[in-house]
N, C-alpha and C positions, 0 to 999 in steps of 0.2 A: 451711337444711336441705339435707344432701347428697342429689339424688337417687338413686335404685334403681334399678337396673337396667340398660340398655343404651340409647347414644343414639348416633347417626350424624353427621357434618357430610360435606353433598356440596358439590359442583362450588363448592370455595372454590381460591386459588390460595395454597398454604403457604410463606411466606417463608424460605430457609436461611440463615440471617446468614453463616455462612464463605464459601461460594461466592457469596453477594448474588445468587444465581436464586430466581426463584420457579418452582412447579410445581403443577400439578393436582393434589390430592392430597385425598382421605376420610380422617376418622378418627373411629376408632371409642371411643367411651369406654362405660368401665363404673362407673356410679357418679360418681366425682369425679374417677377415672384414663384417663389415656388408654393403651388397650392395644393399638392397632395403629394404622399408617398406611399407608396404600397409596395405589392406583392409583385413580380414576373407578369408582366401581360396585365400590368394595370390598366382599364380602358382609358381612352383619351380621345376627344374631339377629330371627329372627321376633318383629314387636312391638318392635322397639328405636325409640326417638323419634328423627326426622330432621329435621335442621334444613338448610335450604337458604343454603347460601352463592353462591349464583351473581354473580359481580364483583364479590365481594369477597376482599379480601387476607387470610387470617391469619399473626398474630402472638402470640407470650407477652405476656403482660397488664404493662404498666410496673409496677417494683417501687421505690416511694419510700420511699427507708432513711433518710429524716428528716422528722419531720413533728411537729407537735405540736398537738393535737385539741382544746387548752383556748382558742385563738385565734381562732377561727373566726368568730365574735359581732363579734369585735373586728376585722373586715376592713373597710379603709378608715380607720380611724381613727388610724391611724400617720403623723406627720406626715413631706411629704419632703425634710427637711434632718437627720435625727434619726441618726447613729453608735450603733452599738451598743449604746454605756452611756445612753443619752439612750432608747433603746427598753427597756431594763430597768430604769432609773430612772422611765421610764412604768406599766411593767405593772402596779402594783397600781390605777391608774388605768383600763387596758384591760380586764382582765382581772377585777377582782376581785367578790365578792359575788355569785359562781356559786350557783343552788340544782341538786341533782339531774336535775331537767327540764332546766335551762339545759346543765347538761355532757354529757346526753343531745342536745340538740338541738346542742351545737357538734359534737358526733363526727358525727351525721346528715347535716348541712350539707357537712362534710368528707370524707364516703364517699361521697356525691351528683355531687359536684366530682369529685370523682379517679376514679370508676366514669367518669363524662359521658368525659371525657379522657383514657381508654383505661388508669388505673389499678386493679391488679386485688389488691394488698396493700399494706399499708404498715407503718408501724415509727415506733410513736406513743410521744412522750418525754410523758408527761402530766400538768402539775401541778398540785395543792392545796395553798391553803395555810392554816394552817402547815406540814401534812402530810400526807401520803398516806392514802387510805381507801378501805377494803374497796369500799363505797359508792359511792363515786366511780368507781373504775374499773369497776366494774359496771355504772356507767351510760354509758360513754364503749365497752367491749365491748360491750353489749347493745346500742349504736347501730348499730354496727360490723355486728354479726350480723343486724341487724335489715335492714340493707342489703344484703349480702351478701358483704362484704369482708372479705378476708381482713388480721389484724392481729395484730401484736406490740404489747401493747402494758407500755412501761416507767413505773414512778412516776419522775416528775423530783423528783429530792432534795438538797436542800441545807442547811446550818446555816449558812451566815453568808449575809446579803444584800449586795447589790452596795456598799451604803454602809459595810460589818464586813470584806469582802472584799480593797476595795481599799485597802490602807496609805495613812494621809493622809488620805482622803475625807472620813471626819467632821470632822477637825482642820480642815479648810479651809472647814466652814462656819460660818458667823453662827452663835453659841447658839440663836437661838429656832426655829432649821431643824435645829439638830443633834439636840436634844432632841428632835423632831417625826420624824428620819430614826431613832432610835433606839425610837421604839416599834411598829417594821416588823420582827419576829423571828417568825422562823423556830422550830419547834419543836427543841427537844434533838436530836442524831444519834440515840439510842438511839431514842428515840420515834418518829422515823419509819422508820429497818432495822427495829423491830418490827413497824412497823404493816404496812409492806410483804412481810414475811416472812409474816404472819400472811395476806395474802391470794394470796401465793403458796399457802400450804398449804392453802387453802379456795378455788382456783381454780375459777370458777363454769361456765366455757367448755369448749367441746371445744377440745383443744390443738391438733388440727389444723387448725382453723381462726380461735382467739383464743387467741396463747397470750402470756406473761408474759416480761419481761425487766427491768432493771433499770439506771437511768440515775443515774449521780452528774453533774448539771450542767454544773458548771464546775468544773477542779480548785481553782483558787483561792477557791470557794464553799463548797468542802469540809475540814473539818478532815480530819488526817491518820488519825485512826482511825476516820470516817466511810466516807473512802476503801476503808479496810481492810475494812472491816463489807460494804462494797458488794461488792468482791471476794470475799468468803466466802458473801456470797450468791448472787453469779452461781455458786462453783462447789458449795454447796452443794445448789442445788436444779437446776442445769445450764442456766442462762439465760446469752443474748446480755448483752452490757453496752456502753451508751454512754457519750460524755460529747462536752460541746464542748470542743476542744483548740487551742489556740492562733488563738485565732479572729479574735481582733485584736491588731493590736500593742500594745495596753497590755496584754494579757493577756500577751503575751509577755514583755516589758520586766519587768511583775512578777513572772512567774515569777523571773527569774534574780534579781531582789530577794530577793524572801522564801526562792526555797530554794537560791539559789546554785547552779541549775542550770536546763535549758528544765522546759519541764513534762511532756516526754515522760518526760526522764531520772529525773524526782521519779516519775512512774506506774511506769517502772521499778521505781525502789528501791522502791514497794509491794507492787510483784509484780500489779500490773492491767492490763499486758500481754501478753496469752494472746489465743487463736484465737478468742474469744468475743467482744473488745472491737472495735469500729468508734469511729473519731474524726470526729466531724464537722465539716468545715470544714477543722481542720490546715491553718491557711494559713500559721502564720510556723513551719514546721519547716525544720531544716536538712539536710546528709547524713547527721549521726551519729543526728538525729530516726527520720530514715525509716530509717534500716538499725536501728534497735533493732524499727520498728514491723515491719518486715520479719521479721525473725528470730524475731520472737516470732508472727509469722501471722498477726497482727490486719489491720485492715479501716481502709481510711478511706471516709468519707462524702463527696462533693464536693455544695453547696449552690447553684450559682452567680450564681442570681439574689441572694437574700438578701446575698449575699458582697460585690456589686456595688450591690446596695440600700441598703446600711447603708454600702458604702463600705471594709469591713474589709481589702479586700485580692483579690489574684490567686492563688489556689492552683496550683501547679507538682504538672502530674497525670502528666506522660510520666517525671520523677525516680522519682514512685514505683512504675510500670510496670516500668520499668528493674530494680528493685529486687524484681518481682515481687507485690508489696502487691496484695491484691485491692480495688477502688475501685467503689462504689457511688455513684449520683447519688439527691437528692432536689431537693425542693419549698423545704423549710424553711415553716413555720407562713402560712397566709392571711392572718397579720397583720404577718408579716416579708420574705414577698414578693410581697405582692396577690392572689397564684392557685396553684393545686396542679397546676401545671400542668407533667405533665414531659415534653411531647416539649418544651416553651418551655428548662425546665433542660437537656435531652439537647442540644437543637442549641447552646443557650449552652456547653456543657461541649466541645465542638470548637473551636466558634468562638475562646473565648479561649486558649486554645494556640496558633492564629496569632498572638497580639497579643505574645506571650511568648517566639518563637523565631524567627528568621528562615532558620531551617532546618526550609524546608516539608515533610521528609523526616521531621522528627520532629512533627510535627502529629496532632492527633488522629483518626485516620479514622471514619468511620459506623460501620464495623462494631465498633470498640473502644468507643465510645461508645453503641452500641447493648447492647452486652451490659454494659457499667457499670450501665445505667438497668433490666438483668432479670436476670441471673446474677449481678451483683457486687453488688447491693442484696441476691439473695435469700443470699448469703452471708454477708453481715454479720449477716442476721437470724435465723440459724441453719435457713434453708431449702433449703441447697445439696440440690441431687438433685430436690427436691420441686417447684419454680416455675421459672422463667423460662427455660425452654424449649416448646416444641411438641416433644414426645419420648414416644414409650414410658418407661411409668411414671412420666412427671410429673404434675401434679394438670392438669386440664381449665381452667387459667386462660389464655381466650383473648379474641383482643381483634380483632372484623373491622371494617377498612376497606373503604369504598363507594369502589369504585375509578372509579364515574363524577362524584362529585366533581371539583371544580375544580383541587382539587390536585394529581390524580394526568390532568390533560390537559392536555399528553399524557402517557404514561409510557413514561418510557423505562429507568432504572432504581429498584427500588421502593425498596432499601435507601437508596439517597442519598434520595429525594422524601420518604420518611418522618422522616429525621432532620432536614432541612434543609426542609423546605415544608411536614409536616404540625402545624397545631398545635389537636390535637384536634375539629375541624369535621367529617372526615370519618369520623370513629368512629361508626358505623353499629350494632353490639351488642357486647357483652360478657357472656363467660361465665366465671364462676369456680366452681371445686368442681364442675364441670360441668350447673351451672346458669342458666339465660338471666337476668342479673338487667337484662341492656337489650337489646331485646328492636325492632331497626329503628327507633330513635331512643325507645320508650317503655320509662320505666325498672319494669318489674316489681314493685319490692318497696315502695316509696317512691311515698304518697302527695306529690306537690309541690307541690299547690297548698296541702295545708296545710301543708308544712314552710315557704313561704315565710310564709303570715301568722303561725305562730310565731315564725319566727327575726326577722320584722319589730316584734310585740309586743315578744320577748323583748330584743332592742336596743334599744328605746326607754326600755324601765324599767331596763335596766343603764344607760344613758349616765346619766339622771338619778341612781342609785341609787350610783352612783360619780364623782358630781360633786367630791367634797371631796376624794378621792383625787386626781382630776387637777391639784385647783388645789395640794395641796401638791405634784404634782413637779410643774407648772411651775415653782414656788416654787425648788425646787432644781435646775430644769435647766440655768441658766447658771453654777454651781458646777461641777456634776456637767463639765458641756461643757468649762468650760474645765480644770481637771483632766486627763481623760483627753486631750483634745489635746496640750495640754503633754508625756503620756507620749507621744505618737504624733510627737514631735518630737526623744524623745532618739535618741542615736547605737544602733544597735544592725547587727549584724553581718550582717543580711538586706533586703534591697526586697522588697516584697510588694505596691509601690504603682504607680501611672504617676504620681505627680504631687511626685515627691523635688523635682523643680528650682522648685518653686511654696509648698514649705513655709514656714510664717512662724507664727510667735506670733499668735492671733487679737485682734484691732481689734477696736471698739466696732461699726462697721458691719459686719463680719463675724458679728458676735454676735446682730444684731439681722435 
């Protein structure tokens, strides 16, 4: 609930990202907004609530423009030798046999984390299956709200699964696995654009603070008039649109199979290119990729934990700087990269730019990478103007540092310390909407001690409850494995890897 009225923050020291100074600075909010900043001893309305920041730093609240709320339960449980196709070949094993409460308590779990670690929105791809429901995402916003977080949240939609998806896949396996991978479908396209339509139009949330987007998966998950359908929903009802876009190189490699072009160029010819879409990942893009994504205004995602998790690849983020491309950082899911943790992605998202160019002049700086991780997340999400600043007329999403923490002694400058040293410990409160929802390490809104004995009940009865599921993908994961390796070893026109001079066909000890 947005507060009323008028509140004050004193003697904090306000971060300026362009200049990397901090200063002394009050600011006054009214309601969720913040409408003036000044000097120590700003005046403020008689009766305005004051909150005392004395040594500590403010900041805009990190904006994770990729996230997925349905994974949460399933932290930990992702083995670590597992590629991409080997973790969606898993998921109805991780993931499945959610009731209401459970997709309630994984959104909880996930606004808990990301509020702890100085996140103060995010941008939730979130799926059911066969398909999306009113229901469902009621219960993953109502988590959301319930915490205080602010969210976007998309239905993750697909009509073909990873085994209908990828050309060959079924043909390659034993009869009594192909039959057994073949009764894993997806609802009809119609039937899930409708269903998501339909809770678009019955949107339960205030839009300023849960509001609705729409994610088509994987292109190669989606038939073509699917695609289409998604597109006429983001611009029918005026929503953000994601998708994962060339996220591994098998993904890539098939694209130019099945349509004879990357799969930016196929998004192209649908016309799902516009100001609304963010790519997540975009790791095997090339130049004619990124200057289509460019021209068209869209948005890419950088994941780089996840990217490195699974193994997919290096994304090349200064080409699309270059180009202009607005570039937002996430998390990627707590069960694709352990934790929601994005100062962990912010410093990793500089860091591997060294590894990438030995022209340290093109390297990513703190302050570029600071604003990927709050202005270029909150772009992608359709919040530009609204978040990731400390400004006049941005919403009250703020996020203080305890600058007598370890981290910050000594300090000597806070912009670097923060991108490079801070990794969530010394996040002292957080405010979003301009309400305290952590409040000098105690979180406000959010009973935890019983979120933890739920979310620990509720895992125990999933893992048994999805026993059968796991044993058929193991069943199929050394098909599935060797497969898409095989594709991650043909010729193709791009590196995305460190490790070209070590590739090889995989051995029986490799396998094992």
């Amino acid at each position: 609930m947005t507060p009323k009225g008028f509140s004050v923050i004193r003697g904090g020291q306000l971060l300026d990202v362009a200049s990397r100074a901090t200063q002394a600075a009050d600011i006054l909010i009214e309601g969720d907004t913040i409408v003036e900043i000044g000097p120590p001893e700003l005046p403020a309305p008689a009766g305005a609530q004051v909150f005392l920041a004395n040594h500590r730093a403010i900041i805009p609240g990190l904006v994770n423009g990729h996230v997925h709320g349905h994974g949460t339960l399933a932290k930990g449980l992702v083995e670590d030798r597992w590629p991409l196709e080997l973790f969606l070949n898993a998921l109805p094993g991780l993931t499945g046999g959610r009731t209401l409460e459970d997709k309630y308590l994984n959104g909880l779990i996930a606004a808990v984390e990301m509020i702890r670690k100085g996140c103060t929105a995010c941008y939730d791809l979130f799926f059911e299956f066969p398909q999306p429901s009113a229901e469902g995402l009621e219960a993953l916003g109502r988590a959301y709200s319930d915490a205080g977080l602010r969210a976007v949240i998309a239905p993750m939609v697909a009509d073909a699964t990873l085994y209908q998806a990828y050309p060959g896949l079924l043909e390659a396996m034993p009869e009594p696995l192909r039959q057994e991978a073949l009764k894993l479908r997806l609802a009809p396209y119609e039937a899930s654009a409708n269903a998501a339509a339909e809770a678009f139009r019955n949107w339960p949330f205030d839009r300023s603070q849960i509001s609705p987007a729409i994610a088509p998966t994987i292109p190669l998950h989606c038939s073509d008039a699917f695609l289409i359908r998604c597109r006429d929903l983001a611009r029918d009802y005026d929503l953000p649109l994601q998708t994962h876009l060339a996220e591994t190189k098998a993904q890539a490699v098939l694209g130019l199979r099945k349509y004879g072009r990357s799969l930016t160029a196929h998004l192209d010819e649908l016309g799902l290119l516009t100001p609304q879409l963010s790519a997540a990942h975009a790791i095997w893009l090339d130049e004619t990729d990124l200057q289509r994504l460019a021209d068209a205004g869209a948005s890419v995602i950088h994941a780089p934990v996840s990217n490195m998790r699974f193994g997919s690849g290096l994304a090349r983020l200064r080409p699309m700087l270059d180009r202009g491309i607005n570039v937002g950082i996430a998390t990627d899911a707590a069960n694709s990269s352990d934790s929601l943790n994005m100062f962990e992605s912010t410093r990793l998202a500089s860091l591997i730019s060294r590894v990438e160019s030995p022209d340290y002049r093109r390297w990513l700086g703190a302050d570029e990478v600071f604003r990927m991780a709050t202005e270029g997340s909150a772009q992608a999400m359709g919040l530009a103007g609204q978040i990731g600043r400390v400004a006049v007329g941005y919403k009250a999403d703020l996020v203080f540092l305890d600058l007598n923490h370890i981290n910050y002694v000594p300090l000597h400058e806070l912009l670097t310390q923060i991108v490079f040293t801070e990794n969530g410990a010394a996040v002292d409160s957080v405010m979003i909407a301009g309400r305290m929802v952590l409040d000098r390490g105690r979180l406000t809104t959010v009973d935890e001690a019983k979120l933890r004995a739920d979310a620990a009940a509720a895992s125990q009865r999933l893992v048994a409850a999805n026993a059968g599921r796991r044993h058929l993908s193991r069943a199929l994961q050394d098909v599935v494995g060797t497969f898409c390796h095989a594709l991650s070893l043909e010729p193709f026109h791009l590196d995305r890897q460190a490790w070209a001079e070590e590739a090889r066909p995989m051995d029986d000890s490799a396998r094992a």
